[in-house]
C-alpha positions as CSV (number, residue, x, y, z in Angstrom):
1,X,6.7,20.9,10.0
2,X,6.7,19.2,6.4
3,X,3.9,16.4,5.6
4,X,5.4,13.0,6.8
5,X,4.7,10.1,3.9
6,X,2.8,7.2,4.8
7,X,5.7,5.1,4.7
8,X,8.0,7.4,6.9
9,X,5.4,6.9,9.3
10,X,5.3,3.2,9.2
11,X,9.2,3.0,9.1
12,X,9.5,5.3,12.9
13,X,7.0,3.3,14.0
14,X,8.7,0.2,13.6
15,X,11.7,1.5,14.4
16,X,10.4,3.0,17.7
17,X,8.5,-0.8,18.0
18,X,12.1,-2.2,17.7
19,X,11.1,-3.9,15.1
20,X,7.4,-5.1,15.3
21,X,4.5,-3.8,13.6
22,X,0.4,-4.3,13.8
23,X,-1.9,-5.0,11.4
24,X,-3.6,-1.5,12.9
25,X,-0.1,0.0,12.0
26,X,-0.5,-1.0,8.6
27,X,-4.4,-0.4,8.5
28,X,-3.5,2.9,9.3
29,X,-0.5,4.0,7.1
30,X,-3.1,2.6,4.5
31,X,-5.5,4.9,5.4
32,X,-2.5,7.5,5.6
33,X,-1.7,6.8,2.0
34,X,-5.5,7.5,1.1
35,X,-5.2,10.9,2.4
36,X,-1.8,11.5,1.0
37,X,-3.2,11.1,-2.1
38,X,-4.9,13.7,-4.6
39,X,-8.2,12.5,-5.5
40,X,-6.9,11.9,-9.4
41,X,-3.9,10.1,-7.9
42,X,-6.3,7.9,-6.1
43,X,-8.7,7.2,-8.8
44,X,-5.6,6.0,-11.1
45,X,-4.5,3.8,-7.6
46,X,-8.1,2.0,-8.1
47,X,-8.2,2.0,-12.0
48,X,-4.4,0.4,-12.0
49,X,-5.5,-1.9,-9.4
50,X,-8.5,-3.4,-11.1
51,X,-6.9,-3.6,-14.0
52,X,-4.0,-5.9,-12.0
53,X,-6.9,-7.9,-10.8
54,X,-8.6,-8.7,-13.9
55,X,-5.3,-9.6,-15.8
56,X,-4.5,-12.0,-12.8
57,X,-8.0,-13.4,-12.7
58,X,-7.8,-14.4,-16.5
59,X,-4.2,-15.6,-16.1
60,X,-4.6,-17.8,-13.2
61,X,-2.6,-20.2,-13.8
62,X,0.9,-21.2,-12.3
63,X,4.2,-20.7,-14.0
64,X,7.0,-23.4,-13.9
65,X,10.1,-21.1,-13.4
66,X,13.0,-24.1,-13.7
C-alpha cells in the first residue's frame, strides 16, 4: 500500500465526516505532515516559517487595498 499524504488523509476524512472536520483532525494531519517530512524538509518548514513571522512582525501594519 503507497504512503497516504497528510492531506489525502484529511480530505477522506472529511469526506467520510460528510463534510465536518475536528480540530484533532487537523492536529493530527499536522502531526502527519511532521512525519511525512524528511528532517531537512522540516528544518527549511521552520526556517521559512520564522522568517514569515519576522517579516510580518516588522510590517505590521494594515494595507488599504481600494
Amino acid at each position: 500500500m503507497e504512503k497516504q499524504t497528510p492531506v489525502e488523509w484529511l480530505a477522506l476524512r472529511y469526506h467520510h465526516r460528510q463534510g465536518y472536520l475536528s480540530q484533532n483532525d487537523i492536529a493530527e494531519a499536522k502531526e502527519m505532515e511532521k512525519q511525512y517530512l524528511s528532517p531537512y524538509e522540516l528544518w527549511q518548514k521552520e526556517k521559512y516559517g520564522n522568517i514569515i513571522k519576522e517579516d510580518e512582525a516588522q510590517h505590521d501594519v494594515e494595507t488599504d487595498l481600494d
